[in-house]
N, C-alpha and C positions, 0 to 999 in steps of 0.2 A: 533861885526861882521865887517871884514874887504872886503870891494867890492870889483871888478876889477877895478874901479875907483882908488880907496884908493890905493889896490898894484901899479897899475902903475906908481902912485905919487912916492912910498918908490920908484920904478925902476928909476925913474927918476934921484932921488938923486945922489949926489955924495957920496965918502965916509966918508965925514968930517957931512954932512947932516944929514945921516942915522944913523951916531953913535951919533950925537946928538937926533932924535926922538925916539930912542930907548932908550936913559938914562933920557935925563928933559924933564917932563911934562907940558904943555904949560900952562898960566895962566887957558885959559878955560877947561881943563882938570884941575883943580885943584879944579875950583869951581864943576865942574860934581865928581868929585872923593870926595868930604867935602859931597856934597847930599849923594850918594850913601851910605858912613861912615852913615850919620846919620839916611839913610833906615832900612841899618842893626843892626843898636843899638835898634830903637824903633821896625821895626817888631820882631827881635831875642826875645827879651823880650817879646813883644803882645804877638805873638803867641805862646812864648813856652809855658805862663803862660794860657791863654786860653787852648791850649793842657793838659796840665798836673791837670787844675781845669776840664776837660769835665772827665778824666782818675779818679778822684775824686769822683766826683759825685756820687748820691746814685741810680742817675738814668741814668747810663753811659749805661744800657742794649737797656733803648728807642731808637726808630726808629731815633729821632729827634738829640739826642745825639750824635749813629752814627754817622749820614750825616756831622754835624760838627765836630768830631771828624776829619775825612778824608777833612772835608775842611781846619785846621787848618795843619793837616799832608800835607797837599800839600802846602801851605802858605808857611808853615817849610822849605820843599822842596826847592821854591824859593828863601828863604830870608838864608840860609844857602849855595846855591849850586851857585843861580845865582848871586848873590849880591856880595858876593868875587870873584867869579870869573872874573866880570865886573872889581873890585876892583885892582884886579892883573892885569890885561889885562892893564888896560890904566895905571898903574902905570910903569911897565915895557915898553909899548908902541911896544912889540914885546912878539912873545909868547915863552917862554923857555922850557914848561914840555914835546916839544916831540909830536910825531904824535900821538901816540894811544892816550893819555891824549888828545888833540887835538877832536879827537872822541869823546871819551866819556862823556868829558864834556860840551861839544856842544849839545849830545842828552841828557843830565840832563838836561840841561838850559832848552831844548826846550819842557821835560819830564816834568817839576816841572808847566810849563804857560799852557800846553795842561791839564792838571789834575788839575789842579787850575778853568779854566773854565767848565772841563768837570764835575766834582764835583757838581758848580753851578746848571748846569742845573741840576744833579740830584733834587738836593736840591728844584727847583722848579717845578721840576714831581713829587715829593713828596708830592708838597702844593699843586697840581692840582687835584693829585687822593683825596687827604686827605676830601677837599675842595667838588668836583662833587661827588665822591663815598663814602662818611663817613660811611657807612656800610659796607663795604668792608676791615674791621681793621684784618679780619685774615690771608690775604696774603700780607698785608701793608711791612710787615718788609721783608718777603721774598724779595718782589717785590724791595726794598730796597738795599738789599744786593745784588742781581742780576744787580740792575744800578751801584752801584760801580761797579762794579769786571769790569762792560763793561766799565765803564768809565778809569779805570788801562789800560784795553787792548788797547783802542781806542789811550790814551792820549801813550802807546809805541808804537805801530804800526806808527801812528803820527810822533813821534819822531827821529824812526830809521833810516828814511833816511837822516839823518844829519851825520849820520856817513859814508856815501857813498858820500856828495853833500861837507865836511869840510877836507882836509888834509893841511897838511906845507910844506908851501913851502919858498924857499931860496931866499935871494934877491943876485943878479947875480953879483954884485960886491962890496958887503959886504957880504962874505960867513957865519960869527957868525951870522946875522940879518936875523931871521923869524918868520914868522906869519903864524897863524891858517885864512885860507881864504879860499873862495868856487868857487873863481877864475878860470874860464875854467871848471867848472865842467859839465857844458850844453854844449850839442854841439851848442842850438843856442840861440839866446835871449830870441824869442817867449817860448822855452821851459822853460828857466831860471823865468822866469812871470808867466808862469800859474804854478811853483811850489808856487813863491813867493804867488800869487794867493790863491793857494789848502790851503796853510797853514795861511792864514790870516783870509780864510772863517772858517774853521778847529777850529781857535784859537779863532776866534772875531766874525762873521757873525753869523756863524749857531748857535752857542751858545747865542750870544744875541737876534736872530729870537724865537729860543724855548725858551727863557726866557723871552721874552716880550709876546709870543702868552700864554704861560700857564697865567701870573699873569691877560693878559687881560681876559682871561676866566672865572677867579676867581673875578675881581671885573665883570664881568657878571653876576655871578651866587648870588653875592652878592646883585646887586641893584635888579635882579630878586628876591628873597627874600623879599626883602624890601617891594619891589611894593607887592606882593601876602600876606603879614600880615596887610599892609596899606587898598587896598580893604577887605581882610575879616570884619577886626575891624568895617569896617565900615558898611559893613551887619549883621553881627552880636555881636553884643558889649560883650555879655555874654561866645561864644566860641572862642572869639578870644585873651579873659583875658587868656584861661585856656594855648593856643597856645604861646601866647605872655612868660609867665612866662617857658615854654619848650623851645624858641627857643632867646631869645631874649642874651643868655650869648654865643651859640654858635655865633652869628651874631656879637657880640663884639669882641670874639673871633677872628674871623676872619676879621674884621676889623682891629685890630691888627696887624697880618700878615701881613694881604694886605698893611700898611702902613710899617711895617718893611721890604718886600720884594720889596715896590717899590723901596726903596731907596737901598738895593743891586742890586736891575738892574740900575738905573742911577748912581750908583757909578762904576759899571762897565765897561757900557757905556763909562764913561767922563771920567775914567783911560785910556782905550784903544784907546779912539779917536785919542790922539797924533800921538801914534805907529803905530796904520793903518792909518791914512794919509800919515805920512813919509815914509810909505812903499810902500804907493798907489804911492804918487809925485814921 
């Protein structure tokens, strides 16, 4: 993304200046443009290869499968849409495919991060109901497929207005030299902020809010457990064998989980932290 800041600077230029940031990439662009390269090699691989063994599987119908399915299908999204696209962008230093491209790949980018968190959360309303309500397995999958579809809608709704906030525009005395920017697209700052704002809560806030409240509810329900087999046993040694042996694989079970889902929320977390402070600053 290029700011008002950023364009001004290209306006600045003269024209021996602008044709050179438009053609060579400066060192630090070269080491951000080698990471970026070797994003796209190891996620293109992860996840096609996760995608395509979940498509496999003999249990691709389950609830569970699902959710990861669509989480690896957005993953895709990013690591095929946004990752070259970044790729090309700073490699060029200028953007060449044109206004409508300009659009549309702007609200991909912002398509593939919005679906990628909004997934998430399904994923962890999923372990909440699964977790509090375990008897409740015959609208599980329903209830499933109903958070996708909302989380598709949510994460373009989200998106579309990047195609109204991004067009190209021309630098005023290098006429070939332009860039995809959102430059002047608010009429004021304050409004420019609280979009910046909407989409950062959208993208990063509300989604690690609901994924941090579900997972805390679930290691609730878990020590809760815990504690209520701990007393039994100990009033009654003989019925709390018979309990113990019923309950004691769910409770690993989800232990499990709960340790495998902590660490999808702090990896999420400490991925996005960088991105919304530098949005925040």
């Amino acid at each position: 993304m290029v700011n008002a800041t950023d364009f001004w600077d290209y306006f600045d230029m003269d024209v021996g200046e602008a044709s050179t940031v438009a053609s060579i990439p400066s060192p630090e662009q070269g080491f951000v443009l080698g990471m970026y390269c070797t994003l796209l090699g190891v996620g293109a691989v992860g996840n096609a290869a996760v995608f395509a063994s979940l498509l496999r599987s003999r249990r691709r119908k389950s609830r569970v499968n699902l959710l990861m399915t669509h989480l690896a299908g957005a993953d895709l999204i990013v690591t095929t849409v946004v990752i070259p696209l970044e790729i090309g962008w700073r490699t060029t230093n200028a953007w060449i495919a044109g206004n409508l491209a300009c659009k549309i790949f702007l609200v991909l980018r912002a398509f593939g991060l919005y679906l990628s968190s909004n997934v998430l959360v399904c994923i962890s309303l999923d372990r909440f109901f699964a977790v509090l309500y375990p008897l409740r397995l015959a609208v599980a999958r329903s209830r499933s497929k109903t958070m996708l579809s909302f989380a598709w809608i949510i994460a373009l709704f989200c998106s579309l207005p990047q195609s109204l906030v991004f067009r190209v525009l021309r630098h005023p005395h290098v006429p070939e030299f332009e860039q995809c920017v959102s430059f002047d697209a608010f009429s004021s700052q304050q409004l420019e902020l609280a979009y910046n704002v909407f989409c950062l809560c959208a993208m990063y806030f509300l989604p690690l809010l609901i994924i941090t409240v579900c997972y805390g509810c679930i290691f609730y329900e878990i020590s809760k457990n815990s504690k209520e087999i701990s007393d039994k046993r100990a009033s009654d040694h003989s019925r709390i064998q018979l309990r113990r042996s019923d309950r004691r694989p769910l409770a690993r079970a989800r232990r499990r989980t709960l340790r495998m889902t902590v660490t999808i929320v702090a990896v999420f977390a400490c991925c996005w932290l960088p991105y919304a402070t530098m949005t925040l600053w």
